[in-house]
C-alpha positions as CSV (number, residue, x, y, z in Angstrom):
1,X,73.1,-87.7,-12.6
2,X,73.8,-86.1,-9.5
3,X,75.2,-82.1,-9.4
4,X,77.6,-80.6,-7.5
5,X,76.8,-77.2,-5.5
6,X,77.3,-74.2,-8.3
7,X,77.1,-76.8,-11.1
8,X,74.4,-75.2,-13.5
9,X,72.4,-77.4,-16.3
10,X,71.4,-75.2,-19.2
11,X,70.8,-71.4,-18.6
12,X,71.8,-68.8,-21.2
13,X,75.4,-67.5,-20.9
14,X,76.1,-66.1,-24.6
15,X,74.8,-65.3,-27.9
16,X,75.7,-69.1,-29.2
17,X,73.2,-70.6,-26.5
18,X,70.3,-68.3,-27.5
19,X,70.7,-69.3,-31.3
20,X,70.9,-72.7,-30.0
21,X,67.6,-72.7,-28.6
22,X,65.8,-71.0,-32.3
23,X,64.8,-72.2,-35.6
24,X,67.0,-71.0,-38.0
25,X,64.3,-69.8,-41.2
26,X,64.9,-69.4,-45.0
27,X,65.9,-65.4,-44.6
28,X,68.3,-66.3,-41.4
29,X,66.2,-65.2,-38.9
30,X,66.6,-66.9,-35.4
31,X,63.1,-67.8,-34.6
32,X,62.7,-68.3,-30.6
33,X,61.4,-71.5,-29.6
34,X,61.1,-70.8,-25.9
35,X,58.9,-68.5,-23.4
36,X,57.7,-65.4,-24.3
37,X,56.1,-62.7,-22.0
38,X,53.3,-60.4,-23.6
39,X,54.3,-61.8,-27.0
40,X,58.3,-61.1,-26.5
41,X,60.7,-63.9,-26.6
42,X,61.7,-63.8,-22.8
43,X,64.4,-65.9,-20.5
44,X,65.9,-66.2,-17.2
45,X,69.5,-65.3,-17.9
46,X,71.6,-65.3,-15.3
47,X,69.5,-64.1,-11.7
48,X,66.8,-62.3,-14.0
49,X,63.9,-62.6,-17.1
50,X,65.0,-60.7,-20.0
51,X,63.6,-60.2,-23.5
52,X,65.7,-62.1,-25.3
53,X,66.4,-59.8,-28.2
54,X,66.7,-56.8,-26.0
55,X,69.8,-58.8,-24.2
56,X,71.5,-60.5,-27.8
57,X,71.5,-57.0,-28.8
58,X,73.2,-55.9,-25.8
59,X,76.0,-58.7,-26.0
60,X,76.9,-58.1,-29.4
61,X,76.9,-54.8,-29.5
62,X,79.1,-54.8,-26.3
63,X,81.3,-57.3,-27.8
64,X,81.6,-55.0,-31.3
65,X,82.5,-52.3,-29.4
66,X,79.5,-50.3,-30.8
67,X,77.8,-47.7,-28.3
68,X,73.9,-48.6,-27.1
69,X,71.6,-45.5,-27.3
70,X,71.4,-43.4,-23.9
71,X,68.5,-43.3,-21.5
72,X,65.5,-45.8,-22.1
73,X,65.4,-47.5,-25.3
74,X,63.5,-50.5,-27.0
75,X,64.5,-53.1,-29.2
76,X,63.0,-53.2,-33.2
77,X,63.4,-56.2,-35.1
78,X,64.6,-54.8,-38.6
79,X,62.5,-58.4,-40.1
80,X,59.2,-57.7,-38.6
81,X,59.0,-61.2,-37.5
82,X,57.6,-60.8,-33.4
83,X,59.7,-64.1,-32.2
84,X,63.1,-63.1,-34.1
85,X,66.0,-63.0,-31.9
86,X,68.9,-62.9,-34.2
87,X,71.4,-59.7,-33.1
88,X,71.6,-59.4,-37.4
89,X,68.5,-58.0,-37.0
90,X,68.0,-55.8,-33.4
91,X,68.1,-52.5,-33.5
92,X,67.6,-50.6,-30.8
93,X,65.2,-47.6,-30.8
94,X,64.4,-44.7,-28.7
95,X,60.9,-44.9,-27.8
96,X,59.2,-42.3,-30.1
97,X,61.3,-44.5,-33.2
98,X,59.8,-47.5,-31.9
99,X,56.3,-46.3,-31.9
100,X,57.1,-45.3,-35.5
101,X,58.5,-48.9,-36.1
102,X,55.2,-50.4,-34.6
103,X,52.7,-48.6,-36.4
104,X,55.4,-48.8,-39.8
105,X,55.5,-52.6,-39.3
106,X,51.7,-52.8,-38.5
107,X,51.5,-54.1,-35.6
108,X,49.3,-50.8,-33.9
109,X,47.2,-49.0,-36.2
110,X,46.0,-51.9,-38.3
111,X,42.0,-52.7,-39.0
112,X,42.8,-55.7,-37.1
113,X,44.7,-54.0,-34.0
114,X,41.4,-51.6,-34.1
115,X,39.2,-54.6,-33.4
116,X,41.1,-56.2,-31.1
117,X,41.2,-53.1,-28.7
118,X,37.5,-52.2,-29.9
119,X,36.2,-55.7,-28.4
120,X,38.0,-55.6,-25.5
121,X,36.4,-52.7,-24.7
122,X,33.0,-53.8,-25.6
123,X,34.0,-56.5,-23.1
124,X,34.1,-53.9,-20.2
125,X,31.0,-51.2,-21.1
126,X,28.1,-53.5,-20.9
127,X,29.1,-54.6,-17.6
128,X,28.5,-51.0,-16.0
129,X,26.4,-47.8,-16.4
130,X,26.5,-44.7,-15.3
131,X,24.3,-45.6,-11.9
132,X,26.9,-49.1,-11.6
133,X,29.8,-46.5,-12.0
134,X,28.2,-44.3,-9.2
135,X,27.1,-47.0,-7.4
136,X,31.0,-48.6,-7.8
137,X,32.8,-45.4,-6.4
138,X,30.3,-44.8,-3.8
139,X,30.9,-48.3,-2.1
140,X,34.8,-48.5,-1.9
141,X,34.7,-44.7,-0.9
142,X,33.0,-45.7,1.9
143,X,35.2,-48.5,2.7
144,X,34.1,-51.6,0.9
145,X,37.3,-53.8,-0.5
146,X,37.8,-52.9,-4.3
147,X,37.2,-57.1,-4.8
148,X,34.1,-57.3,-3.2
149,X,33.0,-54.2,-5.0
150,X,34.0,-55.4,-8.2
151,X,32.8,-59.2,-7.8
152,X,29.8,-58.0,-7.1
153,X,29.0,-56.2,-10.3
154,X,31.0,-58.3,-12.9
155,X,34.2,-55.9,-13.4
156,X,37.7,-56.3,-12.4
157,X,39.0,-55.5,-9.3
158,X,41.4,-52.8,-11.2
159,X,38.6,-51.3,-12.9
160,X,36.9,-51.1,-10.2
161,X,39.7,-48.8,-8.8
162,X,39.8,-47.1,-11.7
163,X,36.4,-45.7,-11.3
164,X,36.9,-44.9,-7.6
165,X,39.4,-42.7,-8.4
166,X,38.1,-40.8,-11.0
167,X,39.7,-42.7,-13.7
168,X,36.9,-43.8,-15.6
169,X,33.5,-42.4,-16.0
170,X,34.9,-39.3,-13.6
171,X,32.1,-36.9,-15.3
172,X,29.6,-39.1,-13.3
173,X,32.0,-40.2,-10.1
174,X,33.4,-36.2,-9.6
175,X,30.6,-35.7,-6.8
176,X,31.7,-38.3,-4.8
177,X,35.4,-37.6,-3.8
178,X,36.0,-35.1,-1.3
């Protein structure tokens, strides 16, 4: 099947074609069965990637005449459920709500969340010491890459920045910038 110039194949142009790509569950949530991006149902809807609930909510509030909340804002799911998309159940928070709503719905906070961010950091500290840390800053202060730096002693190349520039383990680092 061949397509003429400014034909289009699939793509998301309305609420109908989001539903269309999610399971419909038991409470009438719209489960996304497509991409997500740091555990958010995400798209490419029209020229750019979108979380998909933030944009449903968008278009049908729009479309009920109902006003969105001023400034920067995030969208909740009122069913808990991370992949829901359904507009039934956005609602869209300003961002000290939706830190409420996350820790409420327990998904920050939680013994599990705890561990999660605990290993991850035990994932890092072994890898340097204070001398390392020193030893980090001192070498991309004097011009060394950041990736060579950090290759060299098992950390990331961002972390390695991070230490250069007093962001982590400064008490020991301070010395070193001018």
């Amino acid at each position: 099947m061949s397509l003429k110039p400014g034909q289009w194949i699939g793509g998301i142009r309305t609420v109908e074609d989001v539903r269309q790509r999610c399971f419909i569950d038991a409470d009438g949530c719209w489960i996304w069965r497509g991409c997500s991006s740091g555990g958010a149902p995400s798209a490419k809807i029209g020229s750019r990637y979108w979380k998909v609930r933030r944009w449903a909510c968008i278009q049908t509030r729009t479309k009920a005449g109902k006003p969105m909340p001023a400034g920067r804002w995030q969208t909740a799911c009122a069913c808990a459920k991370p992949q829901c998309v359904s507009p039934r159940c956005a609602m869209p928070l300003e961002p000290k709500a939706f830190a409420a709503w996350l820790r409420d719905a327990g998904f920050v906070n939680t013994p599990a969340h705890k561990a999660a961010c605990a290993e991850a950091m035990r994932k890092i500290a072994p890898k340097l010491d204070a001398r390392k840390a020193v030893e980090c800053a001192a070498r991309i202060l004097a011009g060394e890459t950041s990736a060579k730096v950090a290759a060299s002693l098992g950390i990331s190349q961002s972390y390695a920045c991070k230490v250069a520039n007093g962001g982590a383990w400064a008490p020991y680092t301070r010395s070193l910038r001018p």
